[in-house]
LUMKERO-129811 format. One line per field, with one value per residue: residue in three letters; x, y, z of N, C-alpha, C, O in turn. Coordinates in pm, 1 decimal. Layout:
# residues N
r: (ALA, ...)
nx: (X, ...)
ny: (Y, ...)
nz: (Z, ...)
cax: (X, ...)
cay: (Y, ...)
caz: (Z, ...)
cx: (X, ...)
cy: (Y, ...)
cz: (Z, ...)
ox: (X, ...)
oy: (Y, ...)
oz: (Z, ...)
This chain:
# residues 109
r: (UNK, UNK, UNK, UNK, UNK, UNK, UNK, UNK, UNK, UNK, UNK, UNK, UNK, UNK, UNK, UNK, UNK, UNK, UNK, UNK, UNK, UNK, UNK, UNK, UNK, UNK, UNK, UNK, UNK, UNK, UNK, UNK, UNK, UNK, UNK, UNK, UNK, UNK, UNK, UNK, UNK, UNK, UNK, UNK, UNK, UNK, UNK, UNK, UNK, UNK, UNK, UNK, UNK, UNK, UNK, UNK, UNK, UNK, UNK, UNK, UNK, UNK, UNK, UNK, UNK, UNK, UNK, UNK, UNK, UNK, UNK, UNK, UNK, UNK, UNK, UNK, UNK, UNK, UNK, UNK, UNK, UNK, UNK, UNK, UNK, UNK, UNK, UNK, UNK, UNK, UNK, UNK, UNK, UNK, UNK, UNK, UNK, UNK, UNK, UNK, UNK, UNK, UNK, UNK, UNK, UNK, UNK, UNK, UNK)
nx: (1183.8, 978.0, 614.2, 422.6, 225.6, -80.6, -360.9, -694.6, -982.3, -1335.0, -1607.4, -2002.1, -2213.5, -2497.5, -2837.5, -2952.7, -3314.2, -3594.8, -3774.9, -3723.0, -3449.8, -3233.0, -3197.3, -2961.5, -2712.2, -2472.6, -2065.1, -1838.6, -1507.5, -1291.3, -1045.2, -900.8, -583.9, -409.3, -89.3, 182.3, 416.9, 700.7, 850.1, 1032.1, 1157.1, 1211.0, 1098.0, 977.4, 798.6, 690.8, 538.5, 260.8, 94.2, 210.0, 359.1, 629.1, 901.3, 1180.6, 1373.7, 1418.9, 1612.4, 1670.5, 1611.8, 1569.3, 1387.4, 1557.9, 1579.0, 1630.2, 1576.7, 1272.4, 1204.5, 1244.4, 1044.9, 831.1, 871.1, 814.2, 622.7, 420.2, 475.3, 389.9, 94.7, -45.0, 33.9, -144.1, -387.8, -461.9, -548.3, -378.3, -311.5, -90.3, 69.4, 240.8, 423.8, 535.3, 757.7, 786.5, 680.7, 821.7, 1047.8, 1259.6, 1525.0, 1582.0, 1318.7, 1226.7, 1313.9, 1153.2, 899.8, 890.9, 927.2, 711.2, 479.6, 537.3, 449.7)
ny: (386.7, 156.4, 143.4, 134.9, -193.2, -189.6, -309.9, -254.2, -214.2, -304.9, -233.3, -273.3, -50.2, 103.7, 43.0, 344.2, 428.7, 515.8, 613.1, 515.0, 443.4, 218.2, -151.5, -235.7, -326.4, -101.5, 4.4, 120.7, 246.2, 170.2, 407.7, 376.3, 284.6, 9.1, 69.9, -172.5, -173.4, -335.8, -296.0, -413.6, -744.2, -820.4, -975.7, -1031.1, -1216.1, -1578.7, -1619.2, -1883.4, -1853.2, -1646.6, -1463.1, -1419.2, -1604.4, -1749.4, -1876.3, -1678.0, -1507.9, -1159.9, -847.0, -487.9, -242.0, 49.7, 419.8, 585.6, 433.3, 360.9, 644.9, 729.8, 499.6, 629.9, 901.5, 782.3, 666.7, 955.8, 1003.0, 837.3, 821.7, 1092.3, 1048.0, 887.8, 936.5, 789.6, 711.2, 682.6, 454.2, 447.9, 125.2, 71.9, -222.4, -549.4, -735.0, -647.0, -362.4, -177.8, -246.6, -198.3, -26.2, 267.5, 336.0, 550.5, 815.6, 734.5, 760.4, 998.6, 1112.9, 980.9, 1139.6, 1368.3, 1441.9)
nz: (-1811.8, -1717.1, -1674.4, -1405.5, -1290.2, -1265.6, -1065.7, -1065.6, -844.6, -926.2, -778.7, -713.2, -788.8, -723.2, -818.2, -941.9, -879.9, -1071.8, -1354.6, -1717.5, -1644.9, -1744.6, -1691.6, -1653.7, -1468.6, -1300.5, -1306.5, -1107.5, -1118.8, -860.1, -718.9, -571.8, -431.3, -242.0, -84.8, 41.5, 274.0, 328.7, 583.7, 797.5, 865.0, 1173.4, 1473.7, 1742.2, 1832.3, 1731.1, 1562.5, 1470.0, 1214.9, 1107.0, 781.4, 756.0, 780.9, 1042.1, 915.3, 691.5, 740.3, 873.6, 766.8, 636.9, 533.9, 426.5, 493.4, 291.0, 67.1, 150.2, 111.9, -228.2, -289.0, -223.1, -360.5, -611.6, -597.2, -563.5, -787.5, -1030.5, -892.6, -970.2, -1255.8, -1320.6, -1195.8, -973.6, -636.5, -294.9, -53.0, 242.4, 409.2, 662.4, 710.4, 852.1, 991.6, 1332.3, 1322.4, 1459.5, 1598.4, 1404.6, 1314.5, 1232.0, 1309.5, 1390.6, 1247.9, 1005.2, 1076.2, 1132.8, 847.9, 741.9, 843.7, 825.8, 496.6)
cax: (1129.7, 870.7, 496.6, 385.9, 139.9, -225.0, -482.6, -833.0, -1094.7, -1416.4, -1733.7, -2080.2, -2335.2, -2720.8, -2903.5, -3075.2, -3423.8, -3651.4, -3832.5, -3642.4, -3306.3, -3208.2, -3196.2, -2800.7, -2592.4, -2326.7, -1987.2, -1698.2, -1349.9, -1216.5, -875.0, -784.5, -444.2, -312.4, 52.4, 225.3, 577.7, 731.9, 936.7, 1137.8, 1095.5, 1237.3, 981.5, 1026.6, 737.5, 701.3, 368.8, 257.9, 5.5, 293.5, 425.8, 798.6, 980.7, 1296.9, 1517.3, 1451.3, 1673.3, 1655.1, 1624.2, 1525.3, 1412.0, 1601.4, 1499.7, 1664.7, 1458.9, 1154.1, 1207.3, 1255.6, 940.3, 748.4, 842.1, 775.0, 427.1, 382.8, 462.9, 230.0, -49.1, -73.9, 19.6, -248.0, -496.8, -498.7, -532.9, -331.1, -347.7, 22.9, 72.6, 375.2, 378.4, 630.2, 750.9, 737.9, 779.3, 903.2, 1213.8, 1341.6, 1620.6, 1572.4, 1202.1, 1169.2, 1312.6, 1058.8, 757.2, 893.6, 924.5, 587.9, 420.9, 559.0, 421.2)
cay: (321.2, 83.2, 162.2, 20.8, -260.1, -166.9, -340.4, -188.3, -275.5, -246.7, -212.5, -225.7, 101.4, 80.0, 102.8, 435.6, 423.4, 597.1, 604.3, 520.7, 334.0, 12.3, -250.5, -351.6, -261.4, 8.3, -41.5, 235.9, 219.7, 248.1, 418.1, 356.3, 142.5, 0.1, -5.5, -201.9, -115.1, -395.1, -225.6, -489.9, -876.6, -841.9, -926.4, -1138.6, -1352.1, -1672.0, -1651.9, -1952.9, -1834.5, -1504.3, -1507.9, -1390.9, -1713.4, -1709.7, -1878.3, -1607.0, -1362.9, -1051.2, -781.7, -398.2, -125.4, 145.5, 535.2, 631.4, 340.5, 429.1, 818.3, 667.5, 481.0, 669.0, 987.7, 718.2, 674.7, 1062.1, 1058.2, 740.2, 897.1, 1217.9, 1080.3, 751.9, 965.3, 709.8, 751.9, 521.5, 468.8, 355.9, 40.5, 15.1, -314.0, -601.2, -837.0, -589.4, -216.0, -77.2, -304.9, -115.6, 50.5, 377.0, 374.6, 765.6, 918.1, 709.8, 823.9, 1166.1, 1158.0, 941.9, 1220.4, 1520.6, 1397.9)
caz: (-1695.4, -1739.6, -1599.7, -1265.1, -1341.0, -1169.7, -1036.7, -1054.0, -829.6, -907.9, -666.4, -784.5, -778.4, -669.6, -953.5, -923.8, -897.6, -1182.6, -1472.0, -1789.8, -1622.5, -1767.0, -1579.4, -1654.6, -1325.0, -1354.8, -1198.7, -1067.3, -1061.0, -717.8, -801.7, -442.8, -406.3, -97.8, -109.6, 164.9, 277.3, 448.0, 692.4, 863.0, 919.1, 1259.7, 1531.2, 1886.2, 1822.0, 1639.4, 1526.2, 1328.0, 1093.3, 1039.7, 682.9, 742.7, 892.5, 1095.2, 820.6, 574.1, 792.9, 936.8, 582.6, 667.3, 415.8, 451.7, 528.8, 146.2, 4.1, 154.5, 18.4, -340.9, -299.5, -218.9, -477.2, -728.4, -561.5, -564.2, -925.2, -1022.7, -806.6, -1043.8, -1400.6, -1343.9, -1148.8, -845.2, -522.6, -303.8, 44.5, 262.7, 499.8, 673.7, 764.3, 878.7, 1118.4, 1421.8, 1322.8, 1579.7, 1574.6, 1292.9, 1371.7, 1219.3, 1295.5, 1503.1, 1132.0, 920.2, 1118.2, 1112.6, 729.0, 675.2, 907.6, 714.5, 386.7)
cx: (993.9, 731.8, 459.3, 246.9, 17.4, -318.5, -595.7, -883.4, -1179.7, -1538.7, -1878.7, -2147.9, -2468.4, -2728.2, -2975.4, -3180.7, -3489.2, -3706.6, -3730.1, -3503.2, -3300.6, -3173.1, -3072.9, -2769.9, -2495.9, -2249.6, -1941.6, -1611.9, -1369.0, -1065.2, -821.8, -684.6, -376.5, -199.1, 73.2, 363.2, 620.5, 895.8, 1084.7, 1074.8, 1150.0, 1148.6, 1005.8, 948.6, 813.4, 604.2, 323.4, 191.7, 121.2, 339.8, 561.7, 820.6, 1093.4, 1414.3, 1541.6, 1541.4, 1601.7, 1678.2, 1551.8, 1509.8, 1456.8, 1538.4, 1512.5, 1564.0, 1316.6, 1144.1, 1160.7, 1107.4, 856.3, 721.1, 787.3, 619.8, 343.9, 386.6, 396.2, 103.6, -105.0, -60.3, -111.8, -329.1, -547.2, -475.7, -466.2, -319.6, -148.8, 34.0, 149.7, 350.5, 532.1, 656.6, 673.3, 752.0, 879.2, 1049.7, 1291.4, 1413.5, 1656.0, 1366.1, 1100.3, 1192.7, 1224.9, 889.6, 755.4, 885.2, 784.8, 503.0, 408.7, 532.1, 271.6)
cy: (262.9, 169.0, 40.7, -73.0, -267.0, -289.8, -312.5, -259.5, -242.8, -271.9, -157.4, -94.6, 49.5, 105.0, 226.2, 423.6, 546.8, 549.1, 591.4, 486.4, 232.9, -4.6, -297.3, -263.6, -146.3, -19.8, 137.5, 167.8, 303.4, 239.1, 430.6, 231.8, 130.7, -78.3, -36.9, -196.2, -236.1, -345.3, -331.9, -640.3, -905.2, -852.6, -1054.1, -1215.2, -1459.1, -1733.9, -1829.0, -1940.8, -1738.9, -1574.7, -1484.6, -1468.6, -1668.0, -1747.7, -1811.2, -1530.2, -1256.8, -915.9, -610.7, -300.8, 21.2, 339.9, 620.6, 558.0, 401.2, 582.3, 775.5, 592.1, 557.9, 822.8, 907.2, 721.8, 827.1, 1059.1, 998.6, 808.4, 981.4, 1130.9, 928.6, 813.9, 896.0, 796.1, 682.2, 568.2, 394.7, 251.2, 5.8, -89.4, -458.3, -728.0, -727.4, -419.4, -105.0, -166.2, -257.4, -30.2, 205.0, 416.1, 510.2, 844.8, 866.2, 755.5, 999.6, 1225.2, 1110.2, 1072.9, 1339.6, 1519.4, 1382.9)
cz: (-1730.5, -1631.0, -1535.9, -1346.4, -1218.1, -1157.2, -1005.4, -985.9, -875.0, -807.8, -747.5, -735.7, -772.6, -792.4, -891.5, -964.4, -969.3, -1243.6, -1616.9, -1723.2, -1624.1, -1661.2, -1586.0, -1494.9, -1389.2, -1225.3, -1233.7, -1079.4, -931.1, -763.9, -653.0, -447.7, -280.6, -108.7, 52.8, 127.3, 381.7, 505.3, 686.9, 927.5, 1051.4, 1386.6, 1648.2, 1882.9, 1733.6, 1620.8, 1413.0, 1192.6, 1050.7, 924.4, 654.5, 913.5, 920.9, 996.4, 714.9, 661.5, 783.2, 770.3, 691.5, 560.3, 442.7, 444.5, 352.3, 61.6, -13.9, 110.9, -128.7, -358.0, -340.5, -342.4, -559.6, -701.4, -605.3, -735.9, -1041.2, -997.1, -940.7, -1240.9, -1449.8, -1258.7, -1055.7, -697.1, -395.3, -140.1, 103.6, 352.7, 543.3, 742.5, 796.6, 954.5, 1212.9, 1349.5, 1343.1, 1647.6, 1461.0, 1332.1, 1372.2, 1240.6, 1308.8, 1347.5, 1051.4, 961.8, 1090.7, 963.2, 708.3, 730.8, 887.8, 575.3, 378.4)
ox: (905.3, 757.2, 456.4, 182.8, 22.1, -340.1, -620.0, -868.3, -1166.6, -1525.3, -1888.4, -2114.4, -2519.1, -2652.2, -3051.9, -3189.0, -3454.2, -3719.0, -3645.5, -3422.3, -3341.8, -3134.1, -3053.9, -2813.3, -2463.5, -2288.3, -1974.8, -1612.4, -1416.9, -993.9, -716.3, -710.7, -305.8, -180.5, 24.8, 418.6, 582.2, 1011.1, 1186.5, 982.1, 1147.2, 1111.3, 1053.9, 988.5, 925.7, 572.4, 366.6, 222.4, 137.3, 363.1, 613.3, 798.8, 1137.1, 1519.8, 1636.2, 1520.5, 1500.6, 1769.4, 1496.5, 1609.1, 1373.2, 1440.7, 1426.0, 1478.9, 1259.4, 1032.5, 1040.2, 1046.2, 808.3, 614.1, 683.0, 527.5, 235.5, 297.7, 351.2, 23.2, -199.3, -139.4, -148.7, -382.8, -666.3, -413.9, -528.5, -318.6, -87.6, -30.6, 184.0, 268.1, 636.5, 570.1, 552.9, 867.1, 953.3, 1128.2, 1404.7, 1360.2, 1722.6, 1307.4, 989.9, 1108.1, 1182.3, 793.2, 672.9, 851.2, 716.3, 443.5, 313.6, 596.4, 219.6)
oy: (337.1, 238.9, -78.6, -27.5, -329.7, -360.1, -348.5, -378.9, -123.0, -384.3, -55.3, -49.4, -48.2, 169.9, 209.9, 405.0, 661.4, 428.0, 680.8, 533.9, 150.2, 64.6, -404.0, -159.3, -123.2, -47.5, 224.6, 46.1, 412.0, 150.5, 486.8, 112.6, 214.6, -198.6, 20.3, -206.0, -235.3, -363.4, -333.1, -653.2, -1026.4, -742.0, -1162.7, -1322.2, -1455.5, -1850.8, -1856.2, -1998.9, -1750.2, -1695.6, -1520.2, -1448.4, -1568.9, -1685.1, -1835.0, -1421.1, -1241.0, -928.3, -626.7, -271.8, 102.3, 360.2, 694.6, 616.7, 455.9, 614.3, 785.0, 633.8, 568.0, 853.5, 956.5, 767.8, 827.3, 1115.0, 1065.3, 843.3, 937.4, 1161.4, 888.4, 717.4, 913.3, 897.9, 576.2, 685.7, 316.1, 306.3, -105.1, -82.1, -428.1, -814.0, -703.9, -378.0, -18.4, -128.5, -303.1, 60.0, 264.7, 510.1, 551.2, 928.4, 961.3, 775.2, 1082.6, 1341.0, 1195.4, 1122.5, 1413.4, 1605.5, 1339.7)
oz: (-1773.1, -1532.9, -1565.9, -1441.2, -1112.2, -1256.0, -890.2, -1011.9, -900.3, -759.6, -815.5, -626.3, -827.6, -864.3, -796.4, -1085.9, -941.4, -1225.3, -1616.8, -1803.0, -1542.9, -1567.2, -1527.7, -1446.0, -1505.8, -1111.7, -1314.1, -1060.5, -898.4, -811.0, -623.4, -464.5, -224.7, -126.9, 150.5, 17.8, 498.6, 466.2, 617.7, 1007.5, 1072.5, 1425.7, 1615.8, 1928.7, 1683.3, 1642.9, 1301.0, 1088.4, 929.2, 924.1, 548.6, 1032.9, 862.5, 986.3, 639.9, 608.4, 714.8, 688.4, 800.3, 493.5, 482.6, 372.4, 305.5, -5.3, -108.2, 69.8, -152.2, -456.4, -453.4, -395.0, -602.6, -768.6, -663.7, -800.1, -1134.4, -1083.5, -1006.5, -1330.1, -1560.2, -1204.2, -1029.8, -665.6, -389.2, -103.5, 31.4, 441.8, 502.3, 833.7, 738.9, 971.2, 1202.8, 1336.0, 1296.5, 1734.6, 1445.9, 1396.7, 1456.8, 1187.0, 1273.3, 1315.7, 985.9, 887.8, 1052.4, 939.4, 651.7, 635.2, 913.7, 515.3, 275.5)
């Protein structure tokens, strides 16, 4: 299985003030990652700025899917030392058809 391909941010640091600290900057890694989960492009608007149009069809990620994900995330997380944040996100959410068991699994996790 291939390794997920990361994107680091980084964010600068104050210089601490003192005696004896160069003057270069020092950065961090932020090992936070925000995965997004797109749920389901099903949604009663018809926003125009929205980026899931009506002629792509109707697509849903399933409750097995999302499991599978997300172990993979759990098992990423630990052997790359990130920290990763989740976003379920979509057309509407709550037009998803199994949406009451995906809260109940995101919520027990």
């Amino acid at each position: 299985m291939a390794k997920p391909q990361l994107k680091f941010f980084y964010k600068k640091k104050k210089r601490p003030k003192g005696r004896g600290i160069k003057p270069k900057a020092r950065y961090a890694r932020n090992k936070e990652l925000m995965v997004q989960l797109n749920l389901t492009s099903k949604c009663p608007l018809n926003c125009p700025f929205c980026y899931i149009k009506e002629e792509v069809g109707h697509t849903e990620l399933s409750l097995e899917k999302l499991k599978k994900l997300w172990l993979n995330l759990r098992k990423y997380s630990k052997e790359l030392g990130v920290v990763y944040r989740i976003n379920l996100t979509g057309g509407d959410i709550f037009y998803h058809t199994d949406i009451k068991n995906i809260i109940d699994f995101v919520k027990s996790k």
